[in-house]
Each structure stands twice: as structure tokens, then as C-alpha cells.
C-alpha positions in Angstrom: -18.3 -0.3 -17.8 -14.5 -0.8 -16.9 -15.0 -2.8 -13.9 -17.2 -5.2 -15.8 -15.3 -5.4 -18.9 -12.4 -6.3 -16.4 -14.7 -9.3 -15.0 -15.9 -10.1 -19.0 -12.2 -10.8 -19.4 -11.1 -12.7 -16.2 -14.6 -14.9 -16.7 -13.6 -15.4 -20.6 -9.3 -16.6 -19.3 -8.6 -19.8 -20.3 -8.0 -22.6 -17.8 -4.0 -22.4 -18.6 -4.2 -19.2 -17.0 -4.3 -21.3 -13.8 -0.9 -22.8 -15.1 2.2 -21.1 -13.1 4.6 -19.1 -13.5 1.4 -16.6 -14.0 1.7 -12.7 -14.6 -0.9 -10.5 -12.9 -1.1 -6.9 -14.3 -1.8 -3.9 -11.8 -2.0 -0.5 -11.0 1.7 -0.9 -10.0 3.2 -2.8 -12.9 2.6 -6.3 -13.4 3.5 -9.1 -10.4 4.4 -12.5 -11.8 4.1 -16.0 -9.4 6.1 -18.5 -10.5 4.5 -21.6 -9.0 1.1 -22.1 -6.7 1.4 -20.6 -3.5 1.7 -22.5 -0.6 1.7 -19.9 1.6 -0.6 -17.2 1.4 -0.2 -13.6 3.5 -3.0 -10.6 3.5 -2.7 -7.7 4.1 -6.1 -6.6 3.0 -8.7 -5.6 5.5 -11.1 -8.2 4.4 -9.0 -10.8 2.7 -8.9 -13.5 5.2 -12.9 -14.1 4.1 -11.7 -15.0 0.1 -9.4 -16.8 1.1 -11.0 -19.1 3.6 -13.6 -19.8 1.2 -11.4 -20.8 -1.8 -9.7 -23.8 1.0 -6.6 -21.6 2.0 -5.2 -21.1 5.5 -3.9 -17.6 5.2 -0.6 -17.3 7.3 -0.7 -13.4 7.6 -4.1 -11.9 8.0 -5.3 -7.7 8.7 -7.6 -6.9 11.4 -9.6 -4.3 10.2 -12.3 -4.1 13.2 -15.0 -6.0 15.4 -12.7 -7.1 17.7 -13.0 -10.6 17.2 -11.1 -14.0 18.5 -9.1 -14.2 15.5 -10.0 -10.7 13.9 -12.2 -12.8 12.1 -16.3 -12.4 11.7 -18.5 -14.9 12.7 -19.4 -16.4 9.0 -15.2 -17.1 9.0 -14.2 -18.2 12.2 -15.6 -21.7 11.7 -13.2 -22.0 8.5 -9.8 -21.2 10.3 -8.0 -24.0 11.2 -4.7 -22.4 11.5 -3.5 -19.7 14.0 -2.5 -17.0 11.4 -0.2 -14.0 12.5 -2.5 -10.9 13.0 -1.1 -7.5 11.3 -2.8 -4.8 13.7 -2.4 -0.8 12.6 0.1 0.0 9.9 1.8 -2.8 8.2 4.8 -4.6 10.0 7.0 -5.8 7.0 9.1 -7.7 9.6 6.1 -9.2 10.6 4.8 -10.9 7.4 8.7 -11.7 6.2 8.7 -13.6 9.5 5.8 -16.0 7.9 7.7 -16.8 4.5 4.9 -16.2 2.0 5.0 -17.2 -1.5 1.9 -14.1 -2.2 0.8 -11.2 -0.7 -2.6 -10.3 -1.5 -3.2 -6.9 -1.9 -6.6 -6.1 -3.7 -7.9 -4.1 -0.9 -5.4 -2.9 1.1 -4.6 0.6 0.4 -1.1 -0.3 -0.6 0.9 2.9 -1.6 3.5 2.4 -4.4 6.3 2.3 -1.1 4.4 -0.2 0.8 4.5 -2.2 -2.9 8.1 -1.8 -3.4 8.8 -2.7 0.4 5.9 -5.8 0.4 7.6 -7.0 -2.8 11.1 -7.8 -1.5 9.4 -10.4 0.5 7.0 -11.9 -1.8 5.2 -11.1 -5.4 2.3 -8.5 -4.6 -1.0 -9.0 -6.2 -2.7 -5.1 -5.9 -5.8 -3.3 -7.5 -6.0 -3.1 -11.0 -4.8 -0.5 -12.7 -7.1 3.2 -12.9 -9.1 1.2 -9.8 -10.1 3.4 -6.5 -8.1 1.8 -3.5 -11.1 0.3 -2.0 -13.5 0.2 -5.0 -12.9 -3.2 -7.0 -16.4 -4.9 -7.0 -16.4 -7.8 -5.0 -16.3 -10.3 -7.5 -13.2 -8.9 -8.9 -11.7 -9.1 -5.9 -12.9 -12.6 -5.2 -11.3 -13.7 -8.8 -7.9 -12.2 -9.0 -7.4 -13.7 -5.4 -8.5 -17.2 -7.0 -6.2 -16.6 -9.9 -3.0 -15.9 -7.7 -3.5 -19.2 -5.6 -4.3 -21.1 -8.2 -8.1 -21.4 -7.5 -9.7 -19.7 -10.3 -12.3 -22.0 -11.0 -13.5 -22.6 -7.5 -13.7 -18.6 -7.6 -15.6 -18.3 -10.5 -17.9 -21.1 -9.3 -18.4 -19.0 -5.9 -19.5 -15.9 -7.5 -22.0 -17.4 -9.8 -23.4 -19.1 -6.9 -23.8 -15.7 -5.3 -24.8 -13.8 -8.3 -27.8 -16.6 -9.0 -28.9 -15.6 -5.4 -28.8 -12.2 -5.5 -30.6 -12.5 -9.3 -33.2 -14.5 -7.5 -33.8 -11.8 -4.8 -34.3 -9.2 -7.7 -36.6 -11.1 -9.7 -38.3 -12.0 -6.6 -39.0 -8.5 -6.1 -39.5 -6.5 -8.9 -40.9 -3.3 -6.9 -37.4 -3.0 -6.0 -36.1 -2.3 -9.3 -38.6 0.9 -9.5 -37.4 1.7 -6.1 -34.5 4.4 -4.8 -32.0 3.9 -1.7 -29.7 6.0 0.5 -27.0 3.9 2.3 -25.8 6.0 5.1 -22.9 5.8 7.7 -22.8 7.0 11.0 -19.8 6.3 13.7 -18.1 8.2 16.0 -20.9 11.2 16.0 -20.1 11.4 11.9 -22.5 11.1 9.9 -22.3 10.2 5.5 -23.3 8.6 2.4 -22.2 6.2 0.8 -21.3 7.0 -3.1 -21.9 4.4 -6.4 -17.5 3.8 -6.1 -18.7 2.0 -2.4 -19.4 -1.8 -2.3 -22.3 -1.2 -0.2 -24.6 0.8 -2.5 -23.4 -1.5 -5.1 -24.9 -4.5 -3.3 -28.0 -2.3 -3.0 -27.7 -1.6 -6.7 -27.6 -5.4 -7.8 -31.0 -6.0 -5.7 -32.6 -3.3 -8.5 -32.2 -0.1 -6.0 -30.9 3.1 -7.7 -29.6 6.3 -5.8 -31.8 9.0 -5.5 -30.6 11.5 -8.0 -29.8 14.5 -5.7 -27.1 12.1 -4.0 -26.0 10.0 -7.1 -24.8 13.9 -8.6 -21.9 14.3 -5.6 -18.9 12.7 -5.2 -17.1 12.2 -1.8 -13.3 13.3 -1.3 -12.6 10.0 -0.8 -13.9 8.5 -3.8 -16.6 6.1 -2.1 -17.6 8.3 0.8 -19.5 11.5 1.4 -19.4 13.4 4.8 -23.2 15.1 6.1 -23.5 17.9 8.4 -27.0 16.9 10.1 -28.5 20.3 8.0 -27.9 18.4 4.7 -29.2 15.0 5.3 -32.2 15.9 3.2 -30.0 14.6 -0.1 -30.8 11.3 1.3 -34.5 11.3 0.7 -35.3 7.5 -1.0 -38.0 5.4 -0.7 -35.7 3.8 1.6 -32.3 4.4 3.9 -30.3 2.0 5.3 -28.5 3.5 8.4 -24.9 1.4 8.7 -23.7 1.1 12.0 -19.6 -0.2 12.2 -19.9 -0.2 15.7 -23.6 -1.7 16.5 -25.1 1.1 18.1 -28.2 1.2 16.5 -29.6 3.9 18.6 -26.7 6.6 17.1 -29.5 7.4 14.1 -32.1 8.7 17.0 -29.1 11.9 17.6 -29.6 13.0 14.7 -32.3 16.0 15.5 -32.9 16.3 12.0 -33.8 13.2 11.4 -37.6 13.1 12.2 -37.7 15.5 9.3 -37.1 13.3 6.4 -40.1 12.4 4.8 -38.2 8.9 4.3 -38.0 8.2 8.0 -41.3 9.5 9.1 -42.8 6.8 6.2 -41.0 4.3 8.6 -39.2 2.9 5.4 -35.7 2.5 6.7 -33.3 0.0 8.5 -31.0 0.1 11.0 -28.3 -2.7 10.1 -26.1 -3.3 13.3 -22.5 -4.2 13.9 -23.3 -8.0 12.2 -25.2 -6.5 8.9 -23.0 -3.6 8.5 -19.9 -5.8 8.7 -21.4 -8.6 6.0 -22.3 -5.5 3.7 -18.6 -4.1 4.1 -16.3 -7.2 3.9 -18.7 -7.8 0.8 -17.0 -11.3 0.8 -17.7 -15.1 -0.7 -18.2 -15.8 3.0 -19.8 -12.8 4.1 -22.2 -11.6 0.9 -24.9 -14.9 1.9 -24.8 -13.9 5.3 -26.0 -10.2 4.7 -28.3 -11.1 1.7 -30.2 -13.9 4.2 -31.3 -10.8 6.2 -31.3 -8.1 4.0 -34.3 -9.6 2.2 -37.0 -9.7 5.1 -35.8 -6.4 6.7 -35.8 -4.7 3.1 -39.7 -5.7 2.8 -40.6 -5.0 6.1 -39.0 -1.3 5.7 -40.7 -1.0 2.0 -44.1 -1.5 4.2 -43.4 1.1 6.3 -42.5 -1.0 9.2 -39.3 0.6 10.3 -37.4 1.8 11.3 -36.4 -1.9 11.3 -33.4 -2.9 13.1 -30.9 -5.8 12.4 -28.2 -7.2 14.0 
């Protein structure tokens, strides 16, 4: 309810909110631009993809992974028309003073309340809103306050309904779905997890009608968005379907888990295996990359549902 009260009120700001100087309350204080950026630095993990959609050459951008020309994704790198400087690891404040920015974009970043005071001697700091997990403002949030500090609010807006018509289209297209539970899993590096309700991914999952089953909606992962498995419990993620998340694209990792074969979910064959491509669309969560997950999300979903799977998308 908080997170869409926030978007209730950002939708219901007036068009002189676009006007600058402009004050932007967060989880640090309040940050206030006094005139439309020109020069825009990121240093969240996904924040080039905004960005680039709202008509903004970011000069700083954060590679987060893929390894990339660019560190941008394929549904970005078409949009970049200027070579931005790459922050790589921990955050170089030298680095992005060297760029001049008039706003640093902070919305999903991680920022501690130092990296704020340090980030803000170089530039106003836009950061989550207050009482918000680090990396758990919905993506159309995220999508808005960035339009707000660059003076592209309404092109913002406009993105997200454009976005939320399609994925209201895909739910009303499939009603089944909405009577339907799913387990989004993560597995990298020979870990193995689920995803919580605080993670974009599950929330994606959640918009198309898909609830959590109710064994794994009841925990809550130290992290806030994130819940580590030993391969003994993964019977909490019994749905009628799983999605299997794969950051690195190898789509054969699900296959070591021995205990696997046991989940009544997986021998129904209703579960996908989302590769490097899927799992990145689903995590930027992005007005560039949300399309390109949702245009194959749909046909492996159904396919999956039929107890086709375990289907596997790049």
C-alpha cells in the first residue's frame, strides 16, 4: 500500500512540478535541483535503461553485469549515442566529479548515508524514498522520480502507462493465470534462492495475476528481497509453476540440483529456465527492458502451464 500510494501521488503532481528549482524528498532528507539537468550521472546498476528511454545521454553510468560493449544490454545499446564514463566496483567519486553533472541519480544504487554526503558535494542526489528497501522501489517509481529530476515527468508517466496497458492486456488475456501460483528462483555461483514479494521479479510475476505459494510468501530473506535454499528445502517452492533465473545464462545449473526431480512442480514439466537475456530484462525491470522480457515471457509462461517444460529462454 505505501509504494502505491507513493505512485497515486507522483501520478496525481501537477505539471508545475516539472518547473525547477524542484525539491525531491528521500530517505536521506530532501535533494533540491535548481534548474533542468543537462548533465545527468548514475550511479545506479540499472539506471542507464530510464534514462535512455526518457531521450537523455547519461555521462556517468554503473556496470552492474553481462559484460557488455558499453555495460549496456542489448534493448539499450541502440539508444546510446554518447561514450559515457563507466563506474566499475565501488563508486569512484573522482570519477563522476570528473564528468560535471548537474544530478546524480540514485534510486537504486545502494547508496549509504556517506556515499550521499560524499556524492552530494558534487551534485544534488536523487535516492530511494524514505522507509524504501535499497533495491525494492517498484519499477515505475523508479521510472518517475528519474523523469521528475530531469525534467521529463510526463514522458515518464506516458512510458509506464504504455507498459502497464501491456502487461494488463497479458493478464486479461490470460485469466487462468490469476488462479495460478509461482516460485521465482535464483541460482548462480552453485547458490541457490527465492525471490521474496520486496524483489521486482516476483512483482512482475505478480502483475501478470501469479501469487506466491503460501509456504514461501510466509519467509522473509535477510536481505529484504532474497531468500537463500539449501537443495533439502527447495520443496517451499512447490507452484504450479517456477521460473529458474539464471544471471549468468547457464541454463543447465538447475539439472545440479539432485533434488530437483523431486518437486512435484518440475516433474509436471511446468517450469522455465530464463537465460542470461530473460533474467537480465526481468532484473533491470526497466522502460527499455520490461517489453523485452514481457514479449517472451508470454509464450514460454503458456508453454510451461501445459506442461511443456522445462522450457528454456534465452
Amino acid at each position: 500500500m505505501k509504494a502505491l500510494a507513493l505512485l497515486l501521488s507522483l501520478t496525481a503532481a501537477p505539471a508545475l512540478a516539472q518547473d525547477f528549482p524542484l525539491t525531491i524528498a528521500h530517505k536521506f532528507g530532501e535533494t533540491t535541483i535548481p534548474e533542468r539537468p543537462a548533465r545527468v550521472a548514475s550511479v545506479d546498476f540499472t539506471g542507464a535503461d530510464d534514462l535512455l528511454a526518457l531521450g537523455v545521454q547519461p555521462v556517468v553510468i554503473r556496470d552492474w553485469y553481462g559484460d557488455f560493449p558499453g555495460a549496456l544490454w542489448p534493448w539499450a545499446s541502440a539508444l546510446s549515442t554518447r561514450v559515457p564514463s563507466i563506474l566499475r566496483g565501488e563508486i569512484n567519486y573522482e570519477q563522476i566529479a570528473a564528468q560535471d553533472p548537474d544530478v546524480i541519480i540514485a534510486l537504486w544504487s545502494g547508496i549509504g548515508s556517506a556515499d550521499y554526503a560524499q556524492l552530494s558535494r558534487i551534485a544534488p542526489v536523487v535516492a530511494v524514498p524514505a522507509g524504501m528497501g535499497d533495491f525494492s522501489l517498484p519499477w515505475e517509481e523508479r521510472a518517475v522520480i528519474a523523469g521528475r529530476a530531469i525534467g521529463r515527468e510526463t514522458e515518464a508517466k506516458a512510458q509506464v502507462a504504455a507498459i502497464n496497458a501491456r502487461i494488463t492486456a497479458l493478464r486479461n488475456a490470460h485469466p487462468d493465470w490469476q488462479r495460478r501460483s509461482a516460485s521465482v528462483v535464483w541460482f548462480l555461483g552453485g547458490g541457490l534462492g527465492a525471490y521474496t514479494a520486496s524483489d521486482v521479479r516476483v512483482q512482475i510475476m505478480a502483475r501478470l495475476g501469479f501469487s506466491m505459494p503460501e509456504r514461501l510468501a510466509e519467509q522473509q530473506g535477510g536481505d529484504g528481497f532474497s531468500l537463500p535454499l539449501s537443495e533439502e528445502a527447495i520443496g517451499i517452492l512447490e507452484a504450479d509453476l517456477i521460473l529458474w533465473t539464471m544471471a549468468d545464462g547457464d541454463m543447465s545449473a538447475p539439472d545440479r540440483v539432485v533434488t530437483r526431480p523431486f518437486l512435484r512442480t518440475a516433474k509436471a514439466g511446468r517450469e522455465i529456465f530464463a537465460g542470461k537475456l530473460l533474467t537480465g530484462a526481468m532484473s533491470h525491470a526497466s522502460l527499455l527492458s520490461l517489453p523485452y522480457a514481457l514479449d517472451r515471457l508470454e509464450p514460454a509462461i503458456g508453454a510451461a502451464l501445459e506442461g511443456q517444460g522445462p522450457v528454456r529462454i534465452e
